[in-house]
C-alpha positions in Angstrom: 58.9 -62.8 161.1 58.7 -59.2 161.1 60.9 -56.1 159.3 60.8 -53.0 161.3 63.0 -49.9 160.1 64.6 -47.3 162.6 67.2 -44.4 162.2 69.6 -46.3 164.5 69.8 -49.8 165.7 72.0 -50.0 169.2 72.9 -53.6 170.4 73.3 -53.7 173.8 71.6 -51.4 176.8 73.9 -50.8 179.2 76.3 -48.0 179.9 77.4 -47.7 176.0 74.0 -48.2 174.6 72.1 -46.0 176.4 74.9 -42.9 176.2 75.0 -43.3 172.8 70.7 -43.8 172.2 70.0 -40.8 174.4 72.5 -38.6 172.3 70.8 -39.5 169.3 67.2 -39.3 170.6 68.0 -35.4 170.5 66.5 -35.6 167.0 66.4 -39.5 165.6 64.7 -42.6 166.1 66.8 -45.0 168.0 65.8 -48.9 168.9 68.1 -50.2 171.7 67.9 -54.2 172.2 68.7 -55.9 174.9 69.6 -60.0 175.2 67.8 -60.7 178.0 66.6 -58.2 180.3 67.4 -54.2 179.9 69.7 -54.2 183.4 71.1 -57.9 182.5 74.6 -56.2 181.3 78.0 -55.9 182.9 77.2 -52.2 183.5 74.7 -53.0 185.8 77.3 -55.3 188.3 80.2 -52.8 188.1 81.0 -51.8 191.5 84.0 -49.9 191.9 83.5 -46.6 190.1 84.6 -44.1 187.2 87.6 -42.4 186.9 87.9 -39.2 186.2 90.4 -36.3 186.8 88.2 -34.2 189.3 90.8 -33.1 192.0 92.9 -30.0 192.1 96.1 -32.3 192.9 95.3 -34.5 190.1 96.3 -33.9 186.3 95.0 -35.5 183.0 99.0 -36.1 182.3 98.9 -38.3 185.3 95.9 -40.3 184.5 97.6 -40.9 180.8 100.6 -42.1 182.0 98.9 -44.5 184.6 96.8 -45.4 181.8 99.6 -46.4 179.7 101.8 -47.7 182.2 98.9 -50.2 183.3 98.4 -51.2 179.2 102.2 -52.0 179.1 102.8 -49.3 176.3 100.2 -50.7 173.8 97.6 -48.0 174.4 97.2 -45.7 171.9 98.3 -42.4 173.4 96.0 -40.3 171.1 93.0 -42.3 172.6 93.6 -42.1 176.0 94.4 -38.6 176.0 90.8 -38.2 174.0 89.5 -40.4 176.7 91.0 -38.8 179.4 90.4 -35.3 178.3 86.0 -36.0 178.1 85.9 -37.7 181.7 85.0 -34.5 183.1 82.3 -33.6 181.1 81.1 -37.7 181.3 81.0 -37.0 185.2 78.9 -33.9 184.8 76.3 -35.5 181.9 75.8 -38.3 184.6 75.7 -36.1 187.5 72.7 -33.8 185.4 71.0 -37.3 185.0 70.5 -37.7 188.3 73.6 -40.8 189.1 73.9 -39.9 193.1 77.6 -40.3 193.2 79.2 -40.3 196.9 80.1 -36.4 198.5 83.2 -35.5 199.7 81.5 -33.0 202.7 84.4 -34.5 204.8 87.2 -33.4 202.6 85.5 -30.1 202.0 84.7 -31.6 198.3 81.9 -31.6 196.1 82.3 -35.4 195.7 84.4 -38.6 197.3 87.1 -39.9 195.5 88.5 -43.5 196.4 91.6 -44.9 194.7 92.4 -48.0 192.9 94.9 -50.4 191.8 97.4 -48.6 189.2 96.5 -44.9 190.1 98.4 -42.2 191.4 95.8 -40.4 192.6 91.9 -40.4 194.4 89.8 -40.2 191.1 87.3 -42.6 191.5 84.4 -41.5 191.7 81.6 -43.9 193.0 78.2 -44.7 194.2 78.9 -46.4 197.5 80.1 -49.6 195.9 77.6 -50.0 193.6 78.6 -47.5 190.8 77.2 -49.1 188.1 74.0 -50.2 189.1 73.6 -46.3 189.7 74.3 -45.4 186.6 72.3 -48.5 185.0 69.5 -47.0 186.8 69.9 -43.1 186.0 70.6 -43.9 182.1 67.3 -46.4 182.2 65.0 -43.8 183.4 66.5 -41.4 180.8 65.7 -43.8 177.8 62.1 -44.5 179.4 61.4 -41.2 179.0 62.6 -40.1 175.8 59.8 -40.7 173.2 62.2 -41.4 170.5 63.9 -44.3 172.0 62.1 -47.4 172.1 63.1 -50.3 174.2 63.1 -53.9 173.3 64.0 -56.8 176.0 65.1 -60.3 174.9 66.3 -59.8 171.1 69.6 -62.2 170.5 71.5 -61.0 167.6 72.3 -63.7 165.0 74.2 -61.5 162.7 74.6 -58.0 161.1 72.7 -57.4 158.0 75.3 -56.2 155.7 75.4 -55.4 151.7 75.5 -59.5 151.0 71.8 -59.3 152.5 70.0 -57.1 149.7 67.9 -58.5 147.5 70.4 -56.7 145.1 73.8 -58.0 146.3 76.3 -55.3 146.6 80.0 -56.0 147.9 80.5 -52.4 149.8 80.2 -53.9 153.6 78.0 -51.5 154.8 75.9 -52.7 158.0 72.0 -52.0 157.5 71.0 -53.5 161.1 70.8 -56.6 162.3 68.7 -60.2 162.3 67.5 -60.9 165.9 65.9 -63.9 167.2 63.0 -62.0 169.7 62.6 -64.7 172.7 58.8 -63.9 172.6 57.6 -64.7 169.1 60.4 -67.6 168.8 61.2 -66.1 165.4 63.9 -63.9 163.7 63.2 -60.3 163.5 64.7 -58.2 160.7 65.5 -55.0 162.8 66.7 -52.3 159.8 68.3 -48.7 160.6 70.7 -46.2 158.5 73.5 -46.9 161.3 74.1 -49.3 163.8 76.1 -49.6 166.8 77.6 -52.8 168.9 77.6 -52.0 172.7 77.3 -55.8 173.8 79.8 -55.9 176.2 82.9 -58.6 176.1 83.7 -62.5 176.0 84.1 -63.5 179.7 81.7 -66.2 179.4 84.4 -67.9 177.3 86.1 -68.8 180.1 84.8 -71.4 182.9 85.2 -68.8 186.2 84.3 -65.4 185.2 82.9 -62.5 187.1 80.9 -61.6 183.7 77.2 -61.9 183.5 75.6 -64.6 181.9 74.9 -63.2 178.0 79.1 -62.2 177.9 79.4 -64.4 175.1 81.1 -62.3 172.6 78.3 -61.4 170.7 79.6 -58.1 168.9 82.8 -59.2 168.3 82.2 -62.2 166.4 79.1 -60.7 164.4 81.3 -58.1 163.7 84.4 -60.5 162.6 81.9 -62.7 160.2 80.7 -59.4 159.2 84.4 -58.4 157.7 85.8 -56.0 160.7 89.2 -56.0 162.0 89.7 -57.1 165.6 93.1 -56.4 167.8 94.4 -58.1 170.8 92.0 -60.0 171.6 94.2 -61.8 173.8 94.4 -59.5 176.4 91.7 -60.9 178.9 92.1 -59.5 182.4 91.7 -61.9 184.9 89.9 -59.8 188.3 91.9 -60.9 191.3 89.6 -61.1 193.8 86.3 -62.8 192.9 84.8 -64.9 195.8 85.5 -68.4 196.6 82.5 -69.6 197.2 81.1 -72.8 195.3 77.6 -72.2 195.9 77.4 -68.2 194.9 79.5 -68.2 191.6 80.9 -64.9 190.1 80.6 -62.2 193.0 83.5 -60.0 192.3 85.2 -58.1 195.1 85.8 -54.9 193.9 89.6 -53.6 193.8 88.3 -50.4 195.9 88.7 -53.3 198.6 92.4 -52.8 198.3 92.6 -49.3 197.8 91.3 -48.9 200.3 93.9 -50.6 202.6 92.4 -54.2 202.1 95.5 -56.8 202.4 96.3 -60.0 200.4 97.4 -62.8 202.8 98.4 -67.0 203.0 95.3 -68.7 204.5 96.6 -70.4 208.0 99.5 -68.0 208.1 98.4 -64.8 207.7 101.5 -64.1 205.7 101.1 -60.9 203.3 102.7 -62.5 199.9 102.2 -59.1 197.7 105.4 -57.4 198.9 107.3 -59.9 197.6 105.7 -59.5 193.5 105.5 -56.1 193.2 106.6 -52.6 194.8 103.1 -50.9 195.1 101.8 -54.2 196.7 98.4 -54.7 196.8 97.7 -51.4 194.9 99.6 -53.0 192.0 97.8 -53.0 188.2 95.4 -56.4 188.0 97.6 -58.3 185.8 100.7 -58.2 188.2 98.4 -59.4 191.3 96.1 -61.8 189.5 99.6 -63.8 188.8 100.8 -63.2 192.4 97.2 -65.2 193.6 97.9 -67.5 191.0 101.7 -68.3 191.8 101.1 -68.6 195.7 97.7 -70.8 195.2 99.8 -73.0 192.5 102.9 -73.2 194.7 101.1 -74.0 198.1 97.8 -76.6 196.4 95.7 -73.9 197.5 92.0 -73.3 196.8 91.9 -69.7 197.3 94.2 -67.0 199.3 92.8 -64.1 201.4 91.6 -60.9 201.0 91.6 -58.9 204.9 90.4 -55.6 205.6 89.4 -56.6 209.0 91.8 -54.3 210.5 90.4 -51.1 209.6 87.5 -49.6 211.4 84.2 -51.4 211.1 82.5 -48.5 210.4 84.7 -47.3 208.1 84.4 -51.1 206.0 80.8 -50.7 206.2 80.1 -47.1 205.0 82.5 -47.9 201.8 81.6 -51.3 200.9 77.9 -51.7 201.8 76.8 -53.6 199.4 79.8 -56.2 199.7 79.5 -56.4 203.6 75.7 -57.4 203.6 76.2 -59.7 200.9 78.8 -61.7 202.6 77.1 -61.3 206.0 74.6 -63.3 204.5 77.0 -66.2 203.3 78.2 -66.2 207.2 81.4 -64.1 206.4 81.8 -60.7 208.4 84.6 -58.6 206.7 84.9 -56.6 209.8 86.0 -59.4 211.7 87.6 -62.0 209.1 89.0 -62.1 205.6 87.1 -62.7 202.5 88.5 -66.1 200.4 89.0 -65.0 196.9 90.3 -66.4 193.6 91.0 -64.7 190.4 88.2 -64.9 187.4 88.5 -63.5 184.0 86.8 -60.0 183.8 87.3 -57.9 181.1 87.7 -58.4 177.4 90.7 -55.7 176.5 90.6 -56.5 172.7 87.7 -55.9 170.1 86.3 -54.6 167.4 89.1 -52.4 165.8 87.7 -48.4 166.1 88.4 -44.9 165.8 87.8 -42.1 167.8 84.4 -41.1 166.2 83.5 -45.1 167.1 83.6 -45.9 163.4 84.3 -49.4 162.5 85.9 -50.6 159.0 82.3 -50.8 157.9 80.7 -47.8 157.0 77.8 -47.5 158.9 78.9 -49.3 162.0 79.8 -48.2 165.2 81.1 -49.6 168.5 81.2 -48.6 171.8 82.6 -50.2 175.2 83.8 -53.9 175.9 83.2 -54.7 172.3 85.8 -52.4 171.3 89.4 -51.6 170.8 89.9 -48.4 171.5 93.3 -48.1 172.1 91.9 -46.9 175.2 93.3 -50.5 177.3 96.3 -51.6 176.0 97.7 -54.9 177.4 95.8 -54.4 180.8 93.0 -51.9 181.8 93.6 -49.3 184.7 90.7 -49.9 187.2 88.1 -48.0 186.5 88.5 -46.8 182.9 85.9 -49.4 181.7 83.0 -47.2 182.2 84.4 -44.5 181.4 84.8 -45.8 177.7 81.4 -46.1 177.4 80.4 -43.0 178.4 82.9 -41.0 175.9 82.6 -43.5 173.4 78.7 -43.9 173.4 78.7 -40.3 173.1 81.4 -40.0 170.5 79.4 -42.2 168.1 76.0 -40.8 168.4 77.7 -37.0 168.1 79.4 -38.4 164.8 76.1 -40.2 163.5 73.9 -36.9 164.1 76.9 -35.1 162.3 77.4 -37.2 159.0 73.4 -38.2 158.9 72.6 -36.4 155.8 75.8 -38.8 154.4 74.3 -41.6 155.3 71.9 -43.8 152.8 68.7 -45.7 153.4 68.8 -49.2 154.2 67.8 -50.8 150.2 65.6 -54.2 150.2 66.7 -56.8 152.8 66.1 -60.7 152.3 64.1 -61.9 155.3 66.0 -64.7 157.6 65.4 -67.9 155.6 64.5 -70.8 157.5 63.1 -73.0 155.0 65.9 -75.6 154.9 66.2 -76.4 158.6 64.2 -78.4 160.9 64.3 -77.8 164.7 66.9 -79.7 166.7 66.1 -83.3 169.1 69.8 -82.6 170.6 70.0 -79.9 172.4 72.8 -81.4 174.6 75.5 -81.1 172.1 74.9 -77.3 172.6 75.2 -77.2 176.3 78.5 -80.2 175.8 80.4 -78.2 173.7 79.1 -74.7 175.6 81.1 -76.8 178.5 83.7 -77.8 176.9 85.0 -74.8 175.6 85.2 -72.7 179.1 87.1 -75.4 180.2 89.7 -75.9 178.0 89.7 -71.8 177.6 90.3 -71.8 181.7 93.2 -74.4 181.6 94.9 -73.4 178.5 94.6 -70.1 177.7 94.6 -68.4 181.5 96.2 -66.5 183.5 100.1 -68.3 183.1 100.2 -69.5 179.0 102.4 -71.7 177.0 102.6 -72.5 173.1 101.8 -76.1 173.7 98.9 -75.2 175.6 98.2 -72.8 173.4 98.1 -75.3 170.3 96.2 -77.7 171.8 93.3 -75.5 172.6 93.4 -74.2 168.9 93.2 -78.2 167.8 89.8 -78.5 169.9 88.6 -75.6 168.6 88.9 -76.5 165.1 87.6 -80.2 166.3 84.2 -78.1 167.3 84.4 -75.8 164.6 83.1 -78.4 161.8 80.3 -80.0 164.7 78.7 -76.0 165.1 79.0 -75.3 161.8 77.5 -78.7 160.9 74.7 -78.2 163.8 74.4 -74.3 162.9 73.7 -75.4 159.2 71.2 -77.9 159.4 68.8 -76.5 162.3 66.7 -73.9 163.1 68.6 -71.3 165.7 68.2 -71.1 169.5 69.3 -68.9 171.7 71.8 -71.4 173.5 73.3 -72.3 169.9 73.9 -68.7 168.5 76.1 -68.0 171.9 78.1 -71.5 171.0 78.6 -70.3 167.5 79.9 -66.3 169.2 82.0 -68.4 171.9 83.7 -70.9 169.8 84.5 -67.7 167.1 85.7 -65.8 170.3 87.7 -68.5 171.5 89.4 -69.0 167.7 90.6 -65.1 168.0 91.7 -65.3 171.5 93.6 -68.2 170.5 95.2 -67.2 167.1 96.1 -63.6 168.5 97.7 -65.0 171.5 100.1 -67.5 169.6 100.9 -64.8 167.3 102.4 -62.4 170.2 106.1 -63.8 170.7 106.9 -62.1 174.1 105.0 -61.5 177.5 103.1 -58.5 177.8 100.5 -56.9 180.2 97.8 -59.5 180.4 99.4 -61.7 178.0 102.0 -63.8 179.7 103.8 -66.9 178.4 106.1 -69.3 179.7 107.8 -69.7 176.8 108.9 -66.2 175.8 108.6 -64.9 179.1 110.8 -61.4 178.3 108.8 -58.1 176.8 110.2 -57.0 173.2 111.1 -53.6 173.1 108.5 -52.2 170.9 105.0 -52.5 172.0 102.6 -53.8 168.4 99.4 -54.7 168.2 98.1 -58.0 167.4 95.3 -57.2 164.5 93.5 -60.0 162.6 91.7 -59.3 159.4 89.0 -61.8 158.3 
């Protein structure tokens, strides 16, 4: 087991991570640790783009109030005008980095701008479609190069090391770093710095069809929960509308751009466009509003899937915007120029989180979060397309600028107990892990989806509580594994998205119930305190 001490410990390394751990390398030490490998995050799959009021017709008033029309009024408006307000700059940091984002020659503009789902206005901007692993790529070579960043692969968090750790026990909460089991050595790593930050992405893997990667298992927010932070609406999980049906090549997500750009929803067999009948703006609707319109018609009609069509624009045209999509699918048989793409809605984006402020701080002094892991305020009830990465630039930033502002403020880590693993033994049943790892997406999938009802509700919450005393039983008595510290960070996940979605008595934005199906007047957040 080894003890290492930095100036800042960042937990994740993608978009969030490595904003935030290029900021600070200006003049501190910074470790970034990555679950698996550095480009295994969400960042690195994002497709559609980042948006950003660049246009003379646009206005930062009009990306607010699509923001908080999308989040159903449970954005904080402070937040997203904060957000809002840094995109530019985000854009130009990226741009300086060398991200290769598309030109807008045609338009006589310095770059393209697409539009999604729940805007007003072109102001995505993109990288073909393929923005984020352009960005993954850009921010990578930036944190190679930077001398005080160093850059460790296949570290799972266990936990944060907080004041209860110290060989004198002290009851302030502060975060000193975090225990890591490193995938190498097969032993837990004591990993110590004066501040740390979460950036590990969201929860999708809770859920049996997701288009998250594989290591979304709610890492940060239950480590930060068992740690003593606040988290807030945690359940508003937005379910992506168009993820392919395909059951050999699992979680390929179709990215809304699809639509924006004049793609078309339509009955399998009849061609029939359903959209027009759920929703004024049709397919250019927010998420939430068509991921219950694929629902309704696939429900209604025993379907498997419905279809997404873009076949009638020019080929040319599909292929120059969606290249990476088009060569992807011409390899599973399907061309979109010629025939629409089958497509079912997955979850994809964890709106709730870790409860922080505009600086990043959490309740815990000394710990920050940034992206998926957080609540902002930035989301609301449903996130606008294309504001995801965009939280992790301004937030990634906003922590580092406040940790390099405050450092003098901030104490050294005091004596930390090593991870103790002298009353454990290593496990002969690993497949209680991978049972229970199973079970729990699929009682998350069929009870606590898209459509929700109390009894559903309520019987998910009794099978969590059934598991609850086998992990904790299992977590107790053997030595950890990789596999059993994402169980223990689903099943806590899968508690909060539970409890805060039978606490919210109305429908709202992602959250939609059958049984109070009418939105109450005034929008509240749903915070849980441990």
């Amino acid at each position: 087991m080894t003890t290492t001490l930095h100036d800042v410990v960042i937990i994740g390394s993608g978009a969030a991570g490595l904003t935030a751990a290029i900021n600070l390398a200006q003049d501190r030490k910074v470790l970034v640790l990555a679950k698996g490998a550095l480009d295994g995050g969400s960042t690195n799959w994002a497709q559609g783009g980042i948006a950003a009021v660049l246009d003379a017709g646009d206005s930062f008033e009009a990306h607010v109030h699509d923001t908080m029309v999308a989040g159903a009024g449970l954005n904080d408006r402070a937040t997203v005008e904060f957000v809002v307000s840094e995109a530019p700059a985000a854009i130009e940091r990226l741009a300086a980095l060398g991200v290769p984002f598309n030109g807008g020659e045609e338009f006589g503009e310095r770059w393209h701008l697409t539009r999604e789902g729940g805007h007003s206005h072109r102001r995505i901007i993109h990288v073909d479609d393929a923005t984020g692993h352009a960005v993954q790529v850009a921010l990578l070579k930036a944190a190679r190069a930077n001398p005080n960043i160093t850059l460790m692969e296949d570290m799972v968090a266990i936990d944060l090391i907080t004041s209860r750790h110290g060989e004198r026990y002290s009851g302030d909460g502060h975060v000193w770093g975090v225990y890591a089991f490193n995938k190498a050595t097969n032993r837990i790593d004591t990993l110590l710095g004066k501040a740390t930050i979460l950036c590990t992405g969201g929860a999708g893997r809770t859920y049996l069809f997701s288009t998250a990667p594989r290591g979304a298992t709610g890492d940060g927010i239950a480590m930060a929960w068992r740690a003593g932070c606040r988290v807030s609406n945690m359940e508003m999980n937005q379910f992506h509308p168009t993820c392919l049906y395909n059951l050999e090549v699992k979680n390929f997500l179709i990215t809304e751009a699809v639509r924006g750009e004049g793609g078309h929803l339509k009955i399998p067999g009849t061609g029939e466009r359903f959209m027009p009948r759920f929703d004024p703006r049709e397919e250019l609707a927010p998420r939430d509003v068509v991921a219950r319109a694929i629902d309704h018609e696939i429900k209604r009609l025993g379907l498997d899937y419905v279809h997404l069509d873009i076949s009638h624009k020019d080929p040319e045209f599909v292929k120059h915007h969606f290249p990476t999509i088009y060569a992807r699918l011409l390899d599973l048989d399907i061309d979109i120029t010629k025939e629409p793409i089958p497509v079912v809605p997955a979850q994809h984006y964890t709106c709730g989180g870790v409860v922080i402020d505009l600086d990043g701080r959490t309740d815990l002094p000394g710990l920050y979060a940034a992206g998926e892991v957080s609540e902002s305020g930035l989301h609301g009830a449903n996130r606008l397309a294309s504001n995801s990465l965009l939280e992790c630039f301004v937030f990634g930033e906003a922590a580092g600028r406040h940790i390099r502002a405050n450092w003098d403020a901030l104490p050294p880590p005091p004596p930390i107990r090593p991870w103790d693993e002298s009353r454990v033994t290593n496990s002969d049943e690993e497949v209680i892990v991978q049972h229970n790892w199973k079970e729990i997406r699929r009682f998350m999938w069929d009870y606590v989806g898209i459509v929700r009802t109390t009894k559903r509700l309520e019987r998910a919450q009794h099978r969590i509580d059934l598991l609850s005393r086998e992990v904790d039983d299992y977590y107790g008595n053997f030595r950890v594994t990789p596999d059993l510290i994402e169980l223990r960070n689903l099943l806590e996940v899968a508690r909060l998205v539970v409890r805060s979605a039978l606490h919210r008595k109305e429908s709202r934005g992602l959250h939609y119930t059958l049984d109070y199906p009418d939105t109450l007047p005034e929008a509240v957040d749903t915070v849980l305190a441990p």
